[in-house]
C-alpha positions as CSV (number, residue, x, y, z in Angstrom):
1,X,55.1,24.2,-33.5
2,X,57.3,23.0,-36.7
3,X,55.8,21.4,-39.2
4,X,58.7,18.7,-38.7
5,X,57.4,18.3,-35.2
6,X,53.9,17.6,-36.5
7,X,54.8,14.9,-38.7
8,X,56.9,13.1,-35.8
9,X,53.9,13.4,-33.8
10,X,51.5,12.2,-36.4
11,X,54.1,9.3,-37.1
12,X,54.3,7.8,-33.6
13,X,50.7,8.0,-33.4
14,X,50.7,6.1,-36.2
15,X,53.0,3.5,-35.4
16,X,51.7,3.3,-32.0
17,X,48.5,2.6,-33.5
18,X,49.0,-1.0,-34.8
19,X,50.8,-1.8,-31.4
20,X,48.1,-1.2,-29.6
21,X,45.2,-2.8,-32.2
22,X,47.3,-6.3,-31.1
23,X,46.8,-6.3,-27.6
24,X,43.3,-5.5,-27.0
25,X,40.6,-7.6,-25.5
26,X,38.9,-9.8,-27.6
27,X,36.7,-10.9,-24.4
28,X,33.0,-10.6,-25.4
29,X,31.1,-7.1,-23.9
30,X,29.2,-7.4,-20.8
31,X,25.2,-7.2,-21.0
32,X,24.3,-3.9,-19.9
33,X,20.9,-3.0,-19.4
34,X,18.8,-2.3,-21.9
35,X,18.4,1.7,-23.0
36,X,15.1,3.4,-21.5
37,X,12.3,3.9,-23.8
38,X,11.7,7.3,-22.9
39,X,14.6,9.8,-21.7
40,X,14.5,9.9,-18.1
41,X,15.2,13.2,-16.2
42,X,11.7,13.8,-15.1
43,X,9.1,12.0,-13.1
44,X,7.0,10.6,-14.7
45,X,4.4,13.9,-12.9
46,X,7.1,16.5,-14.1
47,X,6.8,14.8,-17.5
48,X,2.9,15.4,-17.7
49,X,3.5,18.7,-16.5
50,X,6.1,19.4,-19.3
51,X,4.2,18.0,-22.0
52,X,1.1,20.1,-20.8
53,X,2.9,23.4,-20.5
54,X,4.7,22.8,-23.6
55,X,1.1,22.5,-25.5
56,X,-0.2,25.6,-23.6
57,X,2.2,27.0,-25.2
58,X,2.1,25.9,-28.8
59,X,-1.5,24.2,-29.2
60,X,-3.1,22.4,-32.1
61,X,-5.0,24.6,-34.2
62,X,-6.2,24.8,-38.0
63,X,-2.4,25.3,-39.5
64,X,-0.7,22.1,-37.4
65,X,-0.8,19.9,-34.4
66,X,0.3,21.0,-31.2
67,X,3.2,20.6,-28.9
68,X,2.1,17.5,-27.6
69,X,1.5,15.9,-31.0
70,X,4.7,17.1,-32.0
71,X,6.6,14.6,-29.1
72,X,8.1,17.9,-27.8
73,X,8.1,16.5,-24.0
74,X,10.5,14.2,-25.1
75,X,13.2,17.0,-27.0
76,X,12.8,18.6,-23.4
77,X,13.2,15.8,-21.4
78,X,16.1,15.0,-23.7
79,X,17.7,18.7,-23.6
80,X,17.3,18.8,-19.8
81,X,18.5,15.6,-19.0
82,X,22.0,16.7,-21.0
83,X,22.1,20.1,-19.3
84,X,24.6,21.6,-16.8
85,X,23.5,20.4,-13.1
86,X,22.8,24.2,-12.5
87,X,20.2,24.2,-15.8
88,X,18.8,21.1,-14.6
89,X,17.9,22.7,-11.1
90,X,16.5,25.3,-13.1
91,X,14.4,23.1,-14.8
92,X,13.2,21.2,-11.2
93,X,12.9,24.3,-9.8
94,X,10.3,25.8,-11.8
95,X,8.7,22.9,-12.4
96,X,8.2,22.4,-8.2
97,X,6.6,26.2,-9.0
98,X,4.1,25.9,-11.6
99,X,2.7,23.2,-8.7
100,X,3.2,25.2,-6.3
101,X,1.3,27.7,-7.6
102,X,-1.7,25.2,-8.7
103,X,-1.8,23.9,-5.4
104,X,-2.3,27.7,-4.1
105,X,-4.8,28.6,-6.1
106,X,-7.1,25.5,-7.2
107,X,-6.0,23.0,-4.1
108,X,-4.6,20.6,-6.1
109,X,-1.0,19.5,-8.3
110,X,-1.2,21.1,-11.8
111,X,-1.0,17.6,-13.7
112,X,-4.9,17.5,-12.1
113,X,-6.0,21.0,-12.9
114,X,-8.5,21.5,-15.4
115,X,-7.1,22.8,-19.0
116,X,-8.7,26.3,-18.3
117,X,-6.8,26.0,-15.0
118,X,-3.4,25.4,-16.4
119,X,-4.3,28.2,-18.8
120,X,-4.6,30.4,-16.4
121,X,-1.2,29.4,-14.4
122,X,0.9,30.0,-17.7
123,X,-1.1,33.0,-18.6
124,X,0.4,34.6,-15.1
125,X,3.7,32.8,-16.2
126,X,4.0,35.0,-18.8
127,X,3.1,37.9,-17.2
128,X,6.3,39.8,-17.3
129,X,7.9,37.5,-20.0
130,X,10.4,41.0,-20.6
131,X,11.4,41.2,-16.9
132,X,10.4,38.8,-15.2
133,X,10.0,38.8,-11.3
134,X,9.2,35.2,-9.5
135,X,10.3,31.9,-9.9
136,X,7.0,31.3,-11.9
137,X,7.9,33.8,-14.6
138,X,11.4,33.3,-14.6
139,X,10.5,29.5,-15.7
140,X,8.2,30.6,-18.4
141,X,11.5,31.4,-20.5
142,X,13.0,28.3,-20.0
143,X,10.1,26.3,-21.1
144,X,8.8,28.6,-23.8
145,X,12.0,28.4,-25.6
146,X,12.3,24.9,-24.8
147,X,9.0,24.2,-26.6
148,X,9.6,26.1,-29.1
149,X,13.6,24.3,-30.5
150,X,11.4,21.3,-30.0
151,X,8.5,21.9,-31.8
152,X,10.6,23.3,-34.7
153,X,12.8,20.4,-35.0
154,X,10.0,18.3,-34.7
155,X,8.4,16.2,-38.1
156,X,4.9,18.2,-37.3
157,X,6.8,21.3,-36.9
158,X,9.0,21.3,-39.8
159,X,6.4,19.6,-42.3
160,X,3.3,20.6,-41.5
161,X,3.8,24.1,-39.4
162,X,6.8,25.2,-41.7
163,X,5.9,23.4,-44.8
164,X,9.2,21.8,-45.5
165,X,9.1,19.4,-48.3
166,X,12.4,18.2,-48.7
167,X,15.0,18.7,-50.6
168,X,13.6,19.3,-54.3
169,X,15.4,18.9,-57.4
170,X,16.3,22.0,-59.2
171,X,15.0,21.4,-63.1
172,X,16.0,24.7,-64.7
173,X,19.5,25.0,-65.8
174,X,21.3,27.6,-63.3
175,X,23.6,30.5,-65.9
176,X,25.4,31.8,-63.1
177,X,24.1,35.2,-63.7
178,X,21.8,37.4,-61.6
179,X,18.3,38.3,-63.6
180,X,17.5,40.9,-61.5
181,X,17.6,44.5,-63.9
182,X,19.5,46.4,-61.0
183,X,22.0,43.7,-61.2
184,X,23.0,44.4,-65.1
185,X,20.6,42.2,-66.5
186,X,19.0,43.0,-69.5
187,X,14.7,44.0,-68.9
């Protein structure tokens, strides 16, 4: 394309612009309903299940809170709910596994399951996290990395895991030059 082109494109844009601005509605919006608190892809079971996984997965210990702390549940909820229909299957899927496992093995869901319990059902999740080979394993990739982007972009997990401070004034004057003696500066 011409740059002469351009500009005659960029001009009727522009003069088509006002035109417009002049007949638009000034009716007042309709009330829509109000925004959820929460994001709402899961149940609100799947959502326990999440948020229990996820702090399987990254726990509270001496150096920072855990997932759960961290409101990671709702950067999954969020990420899931705003995934391709294929990733979200993914995500129901595995979720309807983890259960189905629990169910198998201690007779009941896996939001009921004692901690110990659920620590053993993502302990076999993980199994064969480098080739994985079920439904159960295949999901412990999706949820471990899942945990993981939201614990890091977390407040918890950038402040008090990673120690992020915030963006500090520098004090010393900056020469331009490199100090380091294999660089040319003078020991």
């Amino acid at each position: 394309m011409e740059r002469r082109d351009l500009f005659k494109i960029v001009t009727i844009g522009a003069l088509a612009a006002p035109a417009a601005a002049q007949t638009h509605n000034h009716a007042p919006a309709a009330p829509g309903k109000p925004a959820p608190e929460h994001p709402t892809f899961f149940s609100d079971a799947q959502r326990v299940m999440v948020d229990r996984l996820a702090d399987i997965i990254i726990p509270t210990d001496e150096q920072s809170p855990g997932a759960h702390a961290a409101g990671v549940v709702k950067f999954i909820e969020l990420q899931a709910g705003a995934s391709q229909p294929q990733r979200q299957q993914q995500w129901i899927h595995g979720l309807d596994a983890v259960d189905k496992d629990a169910r198998a093995r201690f007779g009941m869901p896996f939001s009921d399951c004692e901690r110990t319990q659920q620590e053993q059902i993502v302990a076999t999740m993980a199994e064969n996290e480098g080739r994985p080979n079920n439904d159960l394993q295949r999901f412990f990739l999706l949820i471990k990395h899942a945990t993981i982007d939201g614990y890091r972009f977390s407040e918890v997990g950038i402040k008090q895991y990673m120690g992020w401070t915030g963006n500090q004034f520098e004090t010393k004057s900056w020469s331009g030059a490199c100090n380091h003696p294999e660089h040319g500066a003078k020991a």
